[in-house]
C-alpha positions in Angstrom: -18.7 -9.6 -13.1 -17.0 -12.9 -12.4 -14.5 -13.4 -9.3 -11.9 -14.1 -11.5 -12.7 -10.2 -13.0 -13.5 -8.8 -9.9 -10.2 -9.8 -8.1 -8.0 -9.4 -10.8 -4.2 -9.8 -10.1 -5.2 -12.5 -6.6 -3.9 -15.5 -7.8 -7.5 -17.7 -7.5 -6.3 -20.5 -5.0 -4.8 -17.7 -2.4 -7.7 -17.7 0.4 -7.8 -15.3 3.7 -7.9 -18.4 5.7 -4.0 -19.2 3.8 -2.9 -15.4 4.4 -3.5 -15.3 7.7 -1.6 -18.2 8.2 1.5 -16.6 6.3 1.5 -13.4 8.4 1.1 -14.9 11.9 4.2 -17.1 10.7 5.9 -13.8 10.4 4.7 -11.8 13.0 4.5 -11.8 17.2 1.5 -12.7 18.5 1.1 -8.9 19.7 1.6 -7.6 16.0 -0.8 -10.2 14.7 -3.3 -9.5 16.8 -3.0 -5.4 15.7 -3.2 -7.2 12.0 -6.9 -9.3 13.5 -7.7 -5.9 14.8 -7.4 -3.9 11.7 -9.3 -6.7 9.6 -12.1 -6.1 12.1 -11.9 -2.5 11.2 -12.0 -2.8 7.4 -14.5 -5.2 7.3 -16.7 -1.9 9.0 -15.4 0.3 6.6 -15.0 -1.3 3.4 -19.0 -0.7 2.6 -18.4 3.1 3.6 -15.7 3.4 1.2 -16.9 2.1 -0.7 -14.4 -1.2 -1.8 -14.4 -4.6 -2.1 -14.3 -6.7 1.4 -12.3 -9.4 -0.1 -9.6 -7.2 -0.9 -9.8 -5.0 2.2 -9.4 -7.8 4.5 -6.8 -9.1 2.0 -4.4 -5.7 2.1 -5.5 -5.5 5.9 -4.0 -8.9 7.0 -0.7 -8.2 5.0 -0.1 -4.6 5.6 2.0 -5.2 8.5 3.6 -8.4 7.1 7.1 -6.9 7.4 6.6 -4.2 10.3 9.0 -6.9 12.4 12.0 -6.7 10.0 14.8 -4.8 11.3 15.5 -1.5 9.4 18.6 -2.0 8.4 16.9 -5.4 6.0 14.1 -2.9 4.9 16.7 -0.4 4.0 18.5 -3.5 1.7 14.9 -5.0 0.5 13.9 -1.4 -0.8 17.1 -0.9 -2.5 17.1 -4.0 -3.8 14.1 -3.5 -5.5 15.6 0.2 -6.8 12.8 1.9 -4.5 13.8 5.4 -4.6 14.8 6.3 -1.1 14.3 9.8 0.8 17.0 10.4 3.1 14.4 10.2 6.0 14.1 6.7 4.8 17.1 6.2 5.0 17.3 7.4 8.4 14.5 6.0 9.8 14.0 2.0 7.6 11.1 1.6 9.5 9.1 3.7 7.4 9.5 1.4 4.9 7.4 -2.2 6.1 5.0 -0.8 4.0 6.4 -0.8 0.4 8.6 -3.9 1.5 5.4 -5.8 2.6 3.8 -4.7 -1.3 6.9 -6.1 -2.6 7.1 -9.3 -0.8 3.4 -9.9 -1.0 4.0 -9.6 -4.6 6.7 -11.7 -5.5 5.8 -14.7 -2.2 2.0 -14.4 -2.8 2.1 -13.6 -6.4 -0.3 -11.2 -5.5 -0.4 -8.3 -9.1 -3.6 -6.3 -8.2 -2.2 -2.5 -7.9 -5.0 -1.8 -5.6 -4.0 -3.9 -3.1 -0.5 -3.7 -3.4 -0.6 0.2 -3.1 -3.0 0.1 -0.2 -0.4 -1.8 1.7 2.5 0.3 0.8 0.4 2.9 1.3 -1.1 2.4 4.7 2.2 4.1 6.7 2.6 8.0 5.6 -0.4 8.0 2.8 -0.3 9.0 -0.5 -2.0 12.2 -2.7 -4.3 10.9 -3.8 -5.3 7.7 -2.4 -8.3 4.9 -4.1 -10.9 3.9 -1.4 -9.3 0.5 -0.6 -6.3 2.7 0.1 -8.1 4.8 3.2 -9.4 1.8 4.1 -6.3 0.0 4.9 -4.7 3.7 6.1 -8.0 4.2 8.5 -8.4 0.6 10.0 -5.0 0.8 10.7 -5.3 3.9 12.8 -8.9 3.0 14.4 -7.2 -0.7 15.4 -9.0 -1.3 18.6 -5.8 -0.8 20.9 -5.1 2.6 19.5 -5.5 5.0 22.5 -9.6 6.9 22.7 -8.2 10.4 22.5 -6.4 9.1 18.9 -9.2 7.6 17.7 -12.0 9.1 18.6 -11.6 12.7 16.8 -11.3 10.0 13.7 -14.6 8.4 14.2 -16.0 11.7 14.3 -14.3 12.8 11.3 -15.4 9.7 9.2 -19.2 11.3 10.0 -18.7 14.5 8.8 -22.4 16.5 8.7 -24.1 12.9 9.2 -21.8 11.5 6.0 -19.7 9.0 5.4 -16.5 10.9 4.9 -13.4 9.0 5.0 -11.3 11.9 3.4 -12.2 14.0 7.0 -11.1 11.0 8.5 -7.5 10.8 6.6 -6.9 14.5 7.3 -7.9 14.1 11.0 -5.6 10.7 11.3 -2.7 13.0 9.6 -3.3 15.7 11.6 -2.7 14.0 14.7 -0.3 12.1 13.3 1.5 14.9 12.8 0.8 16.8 16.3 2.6 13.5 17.7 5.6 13.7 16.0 6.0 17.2 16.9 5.6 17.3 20.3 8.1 14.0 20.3 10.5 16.1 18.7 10.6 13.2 16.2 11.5 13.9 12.0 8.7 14.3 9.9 8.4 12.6 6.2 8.0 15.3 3.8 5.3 12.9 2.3 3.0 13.0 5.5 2.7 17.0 5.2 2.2 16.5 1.0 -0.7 14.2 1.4 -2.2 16.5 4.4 -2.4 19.2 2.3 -4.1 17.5 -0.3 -6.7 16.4 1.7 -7.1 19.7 3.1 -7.7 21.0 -0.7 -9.3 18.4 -1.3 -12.0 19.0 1.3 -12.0 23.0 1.3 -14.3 24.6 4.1 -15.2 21.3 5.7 -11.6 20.3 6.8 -10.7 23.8 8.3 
């Protein structure tokens, strides 16, 4: 398979080197180096996945490429783009950095691999189900290096499940906790976090009780 095949939808000349560039442009230097930080993951677990390191490192520099835009302009990007909006979204704009980021990665970057672009919008709340690049993106985001031990951790152990690389343990444990947080913050909850918990939870039957 050629690279042309085997990165379909990356326009050729677009290079990490150029991307990393575009999102430090848009980011503080703390939220660029969280970006740095979940590169380094994904690079770990892209071969565990498994998925292609090119495009994890790709949808793991960009992922956060809006995460600094006000909510009230993710709100207006979103419905600009007729993104159908739940009213927690509504609420709560943040929510959103991901799908925004797919949709200005797309039309700045002219970036039309699906993968990618749904592994960035995907990386906030999940989705039922998700491809491997997907968890990828999701996990290295939550085992970013300056995530706190007691966070991180249980996922580590999750990923090796009964000496197996298991990153669906690892999603449910990340959701789980997740979910535990907001709780005990008294925070909302998107309806979409519990969806895709329980489908992992399905999904891995007796292991993830």
């Amino acid at each position: 398979m050629s690279k042309q095949q085997k990165h379909a939808g990356i326009p050729a000349d677009l290079g990490l080197d150029f991307v990393e560039n575009w999102v430090k442009q848009r980011l503080s230097e703390k939220r660029y180096r969280h970006c740095q930080g979940v590169v380094t993951v994904a690079r770990q677990l892209a071969p565990l996945a498994p998925c292609d390191l090119f495009l994890a490192e790709l949808s793991a520099w960009l992922h956060d490429a809006c995460k600094e835009v006000k909510d009230s302009e993710l709100i207006k990007r979103a419905q600009k783009a007729k993104l159908k909006l739940h009213p927690v979204e509504r609420l709560h704009g943040h929510v959103l950095h991901g799908p925004v980021a797919a949709l200005t990665a797309r039309k700045e970057l002219g970036i039309r691999n699906q993968d990618v672009l749904d592994a960035i919008s995907q990386h906030t709340l999940g989705h039922a189900p998700m491809s491997a690049l997907s968890k990828t993106v999701f996990l290295a985001d939550c085992l970013e290096a300056s995530r706190p031990a007691d966070y991180t951790t249980p996922i580590w152990e999750a990923l090796d499940l009964g000496g197996r690389n298991c990153l669906d343990a690892a999603v449910l444990t990340a959701l789980n906790l997740g979910l535990s947080s907001l709780i005990n913050s008294n925070k909302p909850i998107h309806p979409k976090t519990i969806d895709v918990r329980n489908y992992y939870l399905v999904q891995l039957g007796d292991a993830g009780r």
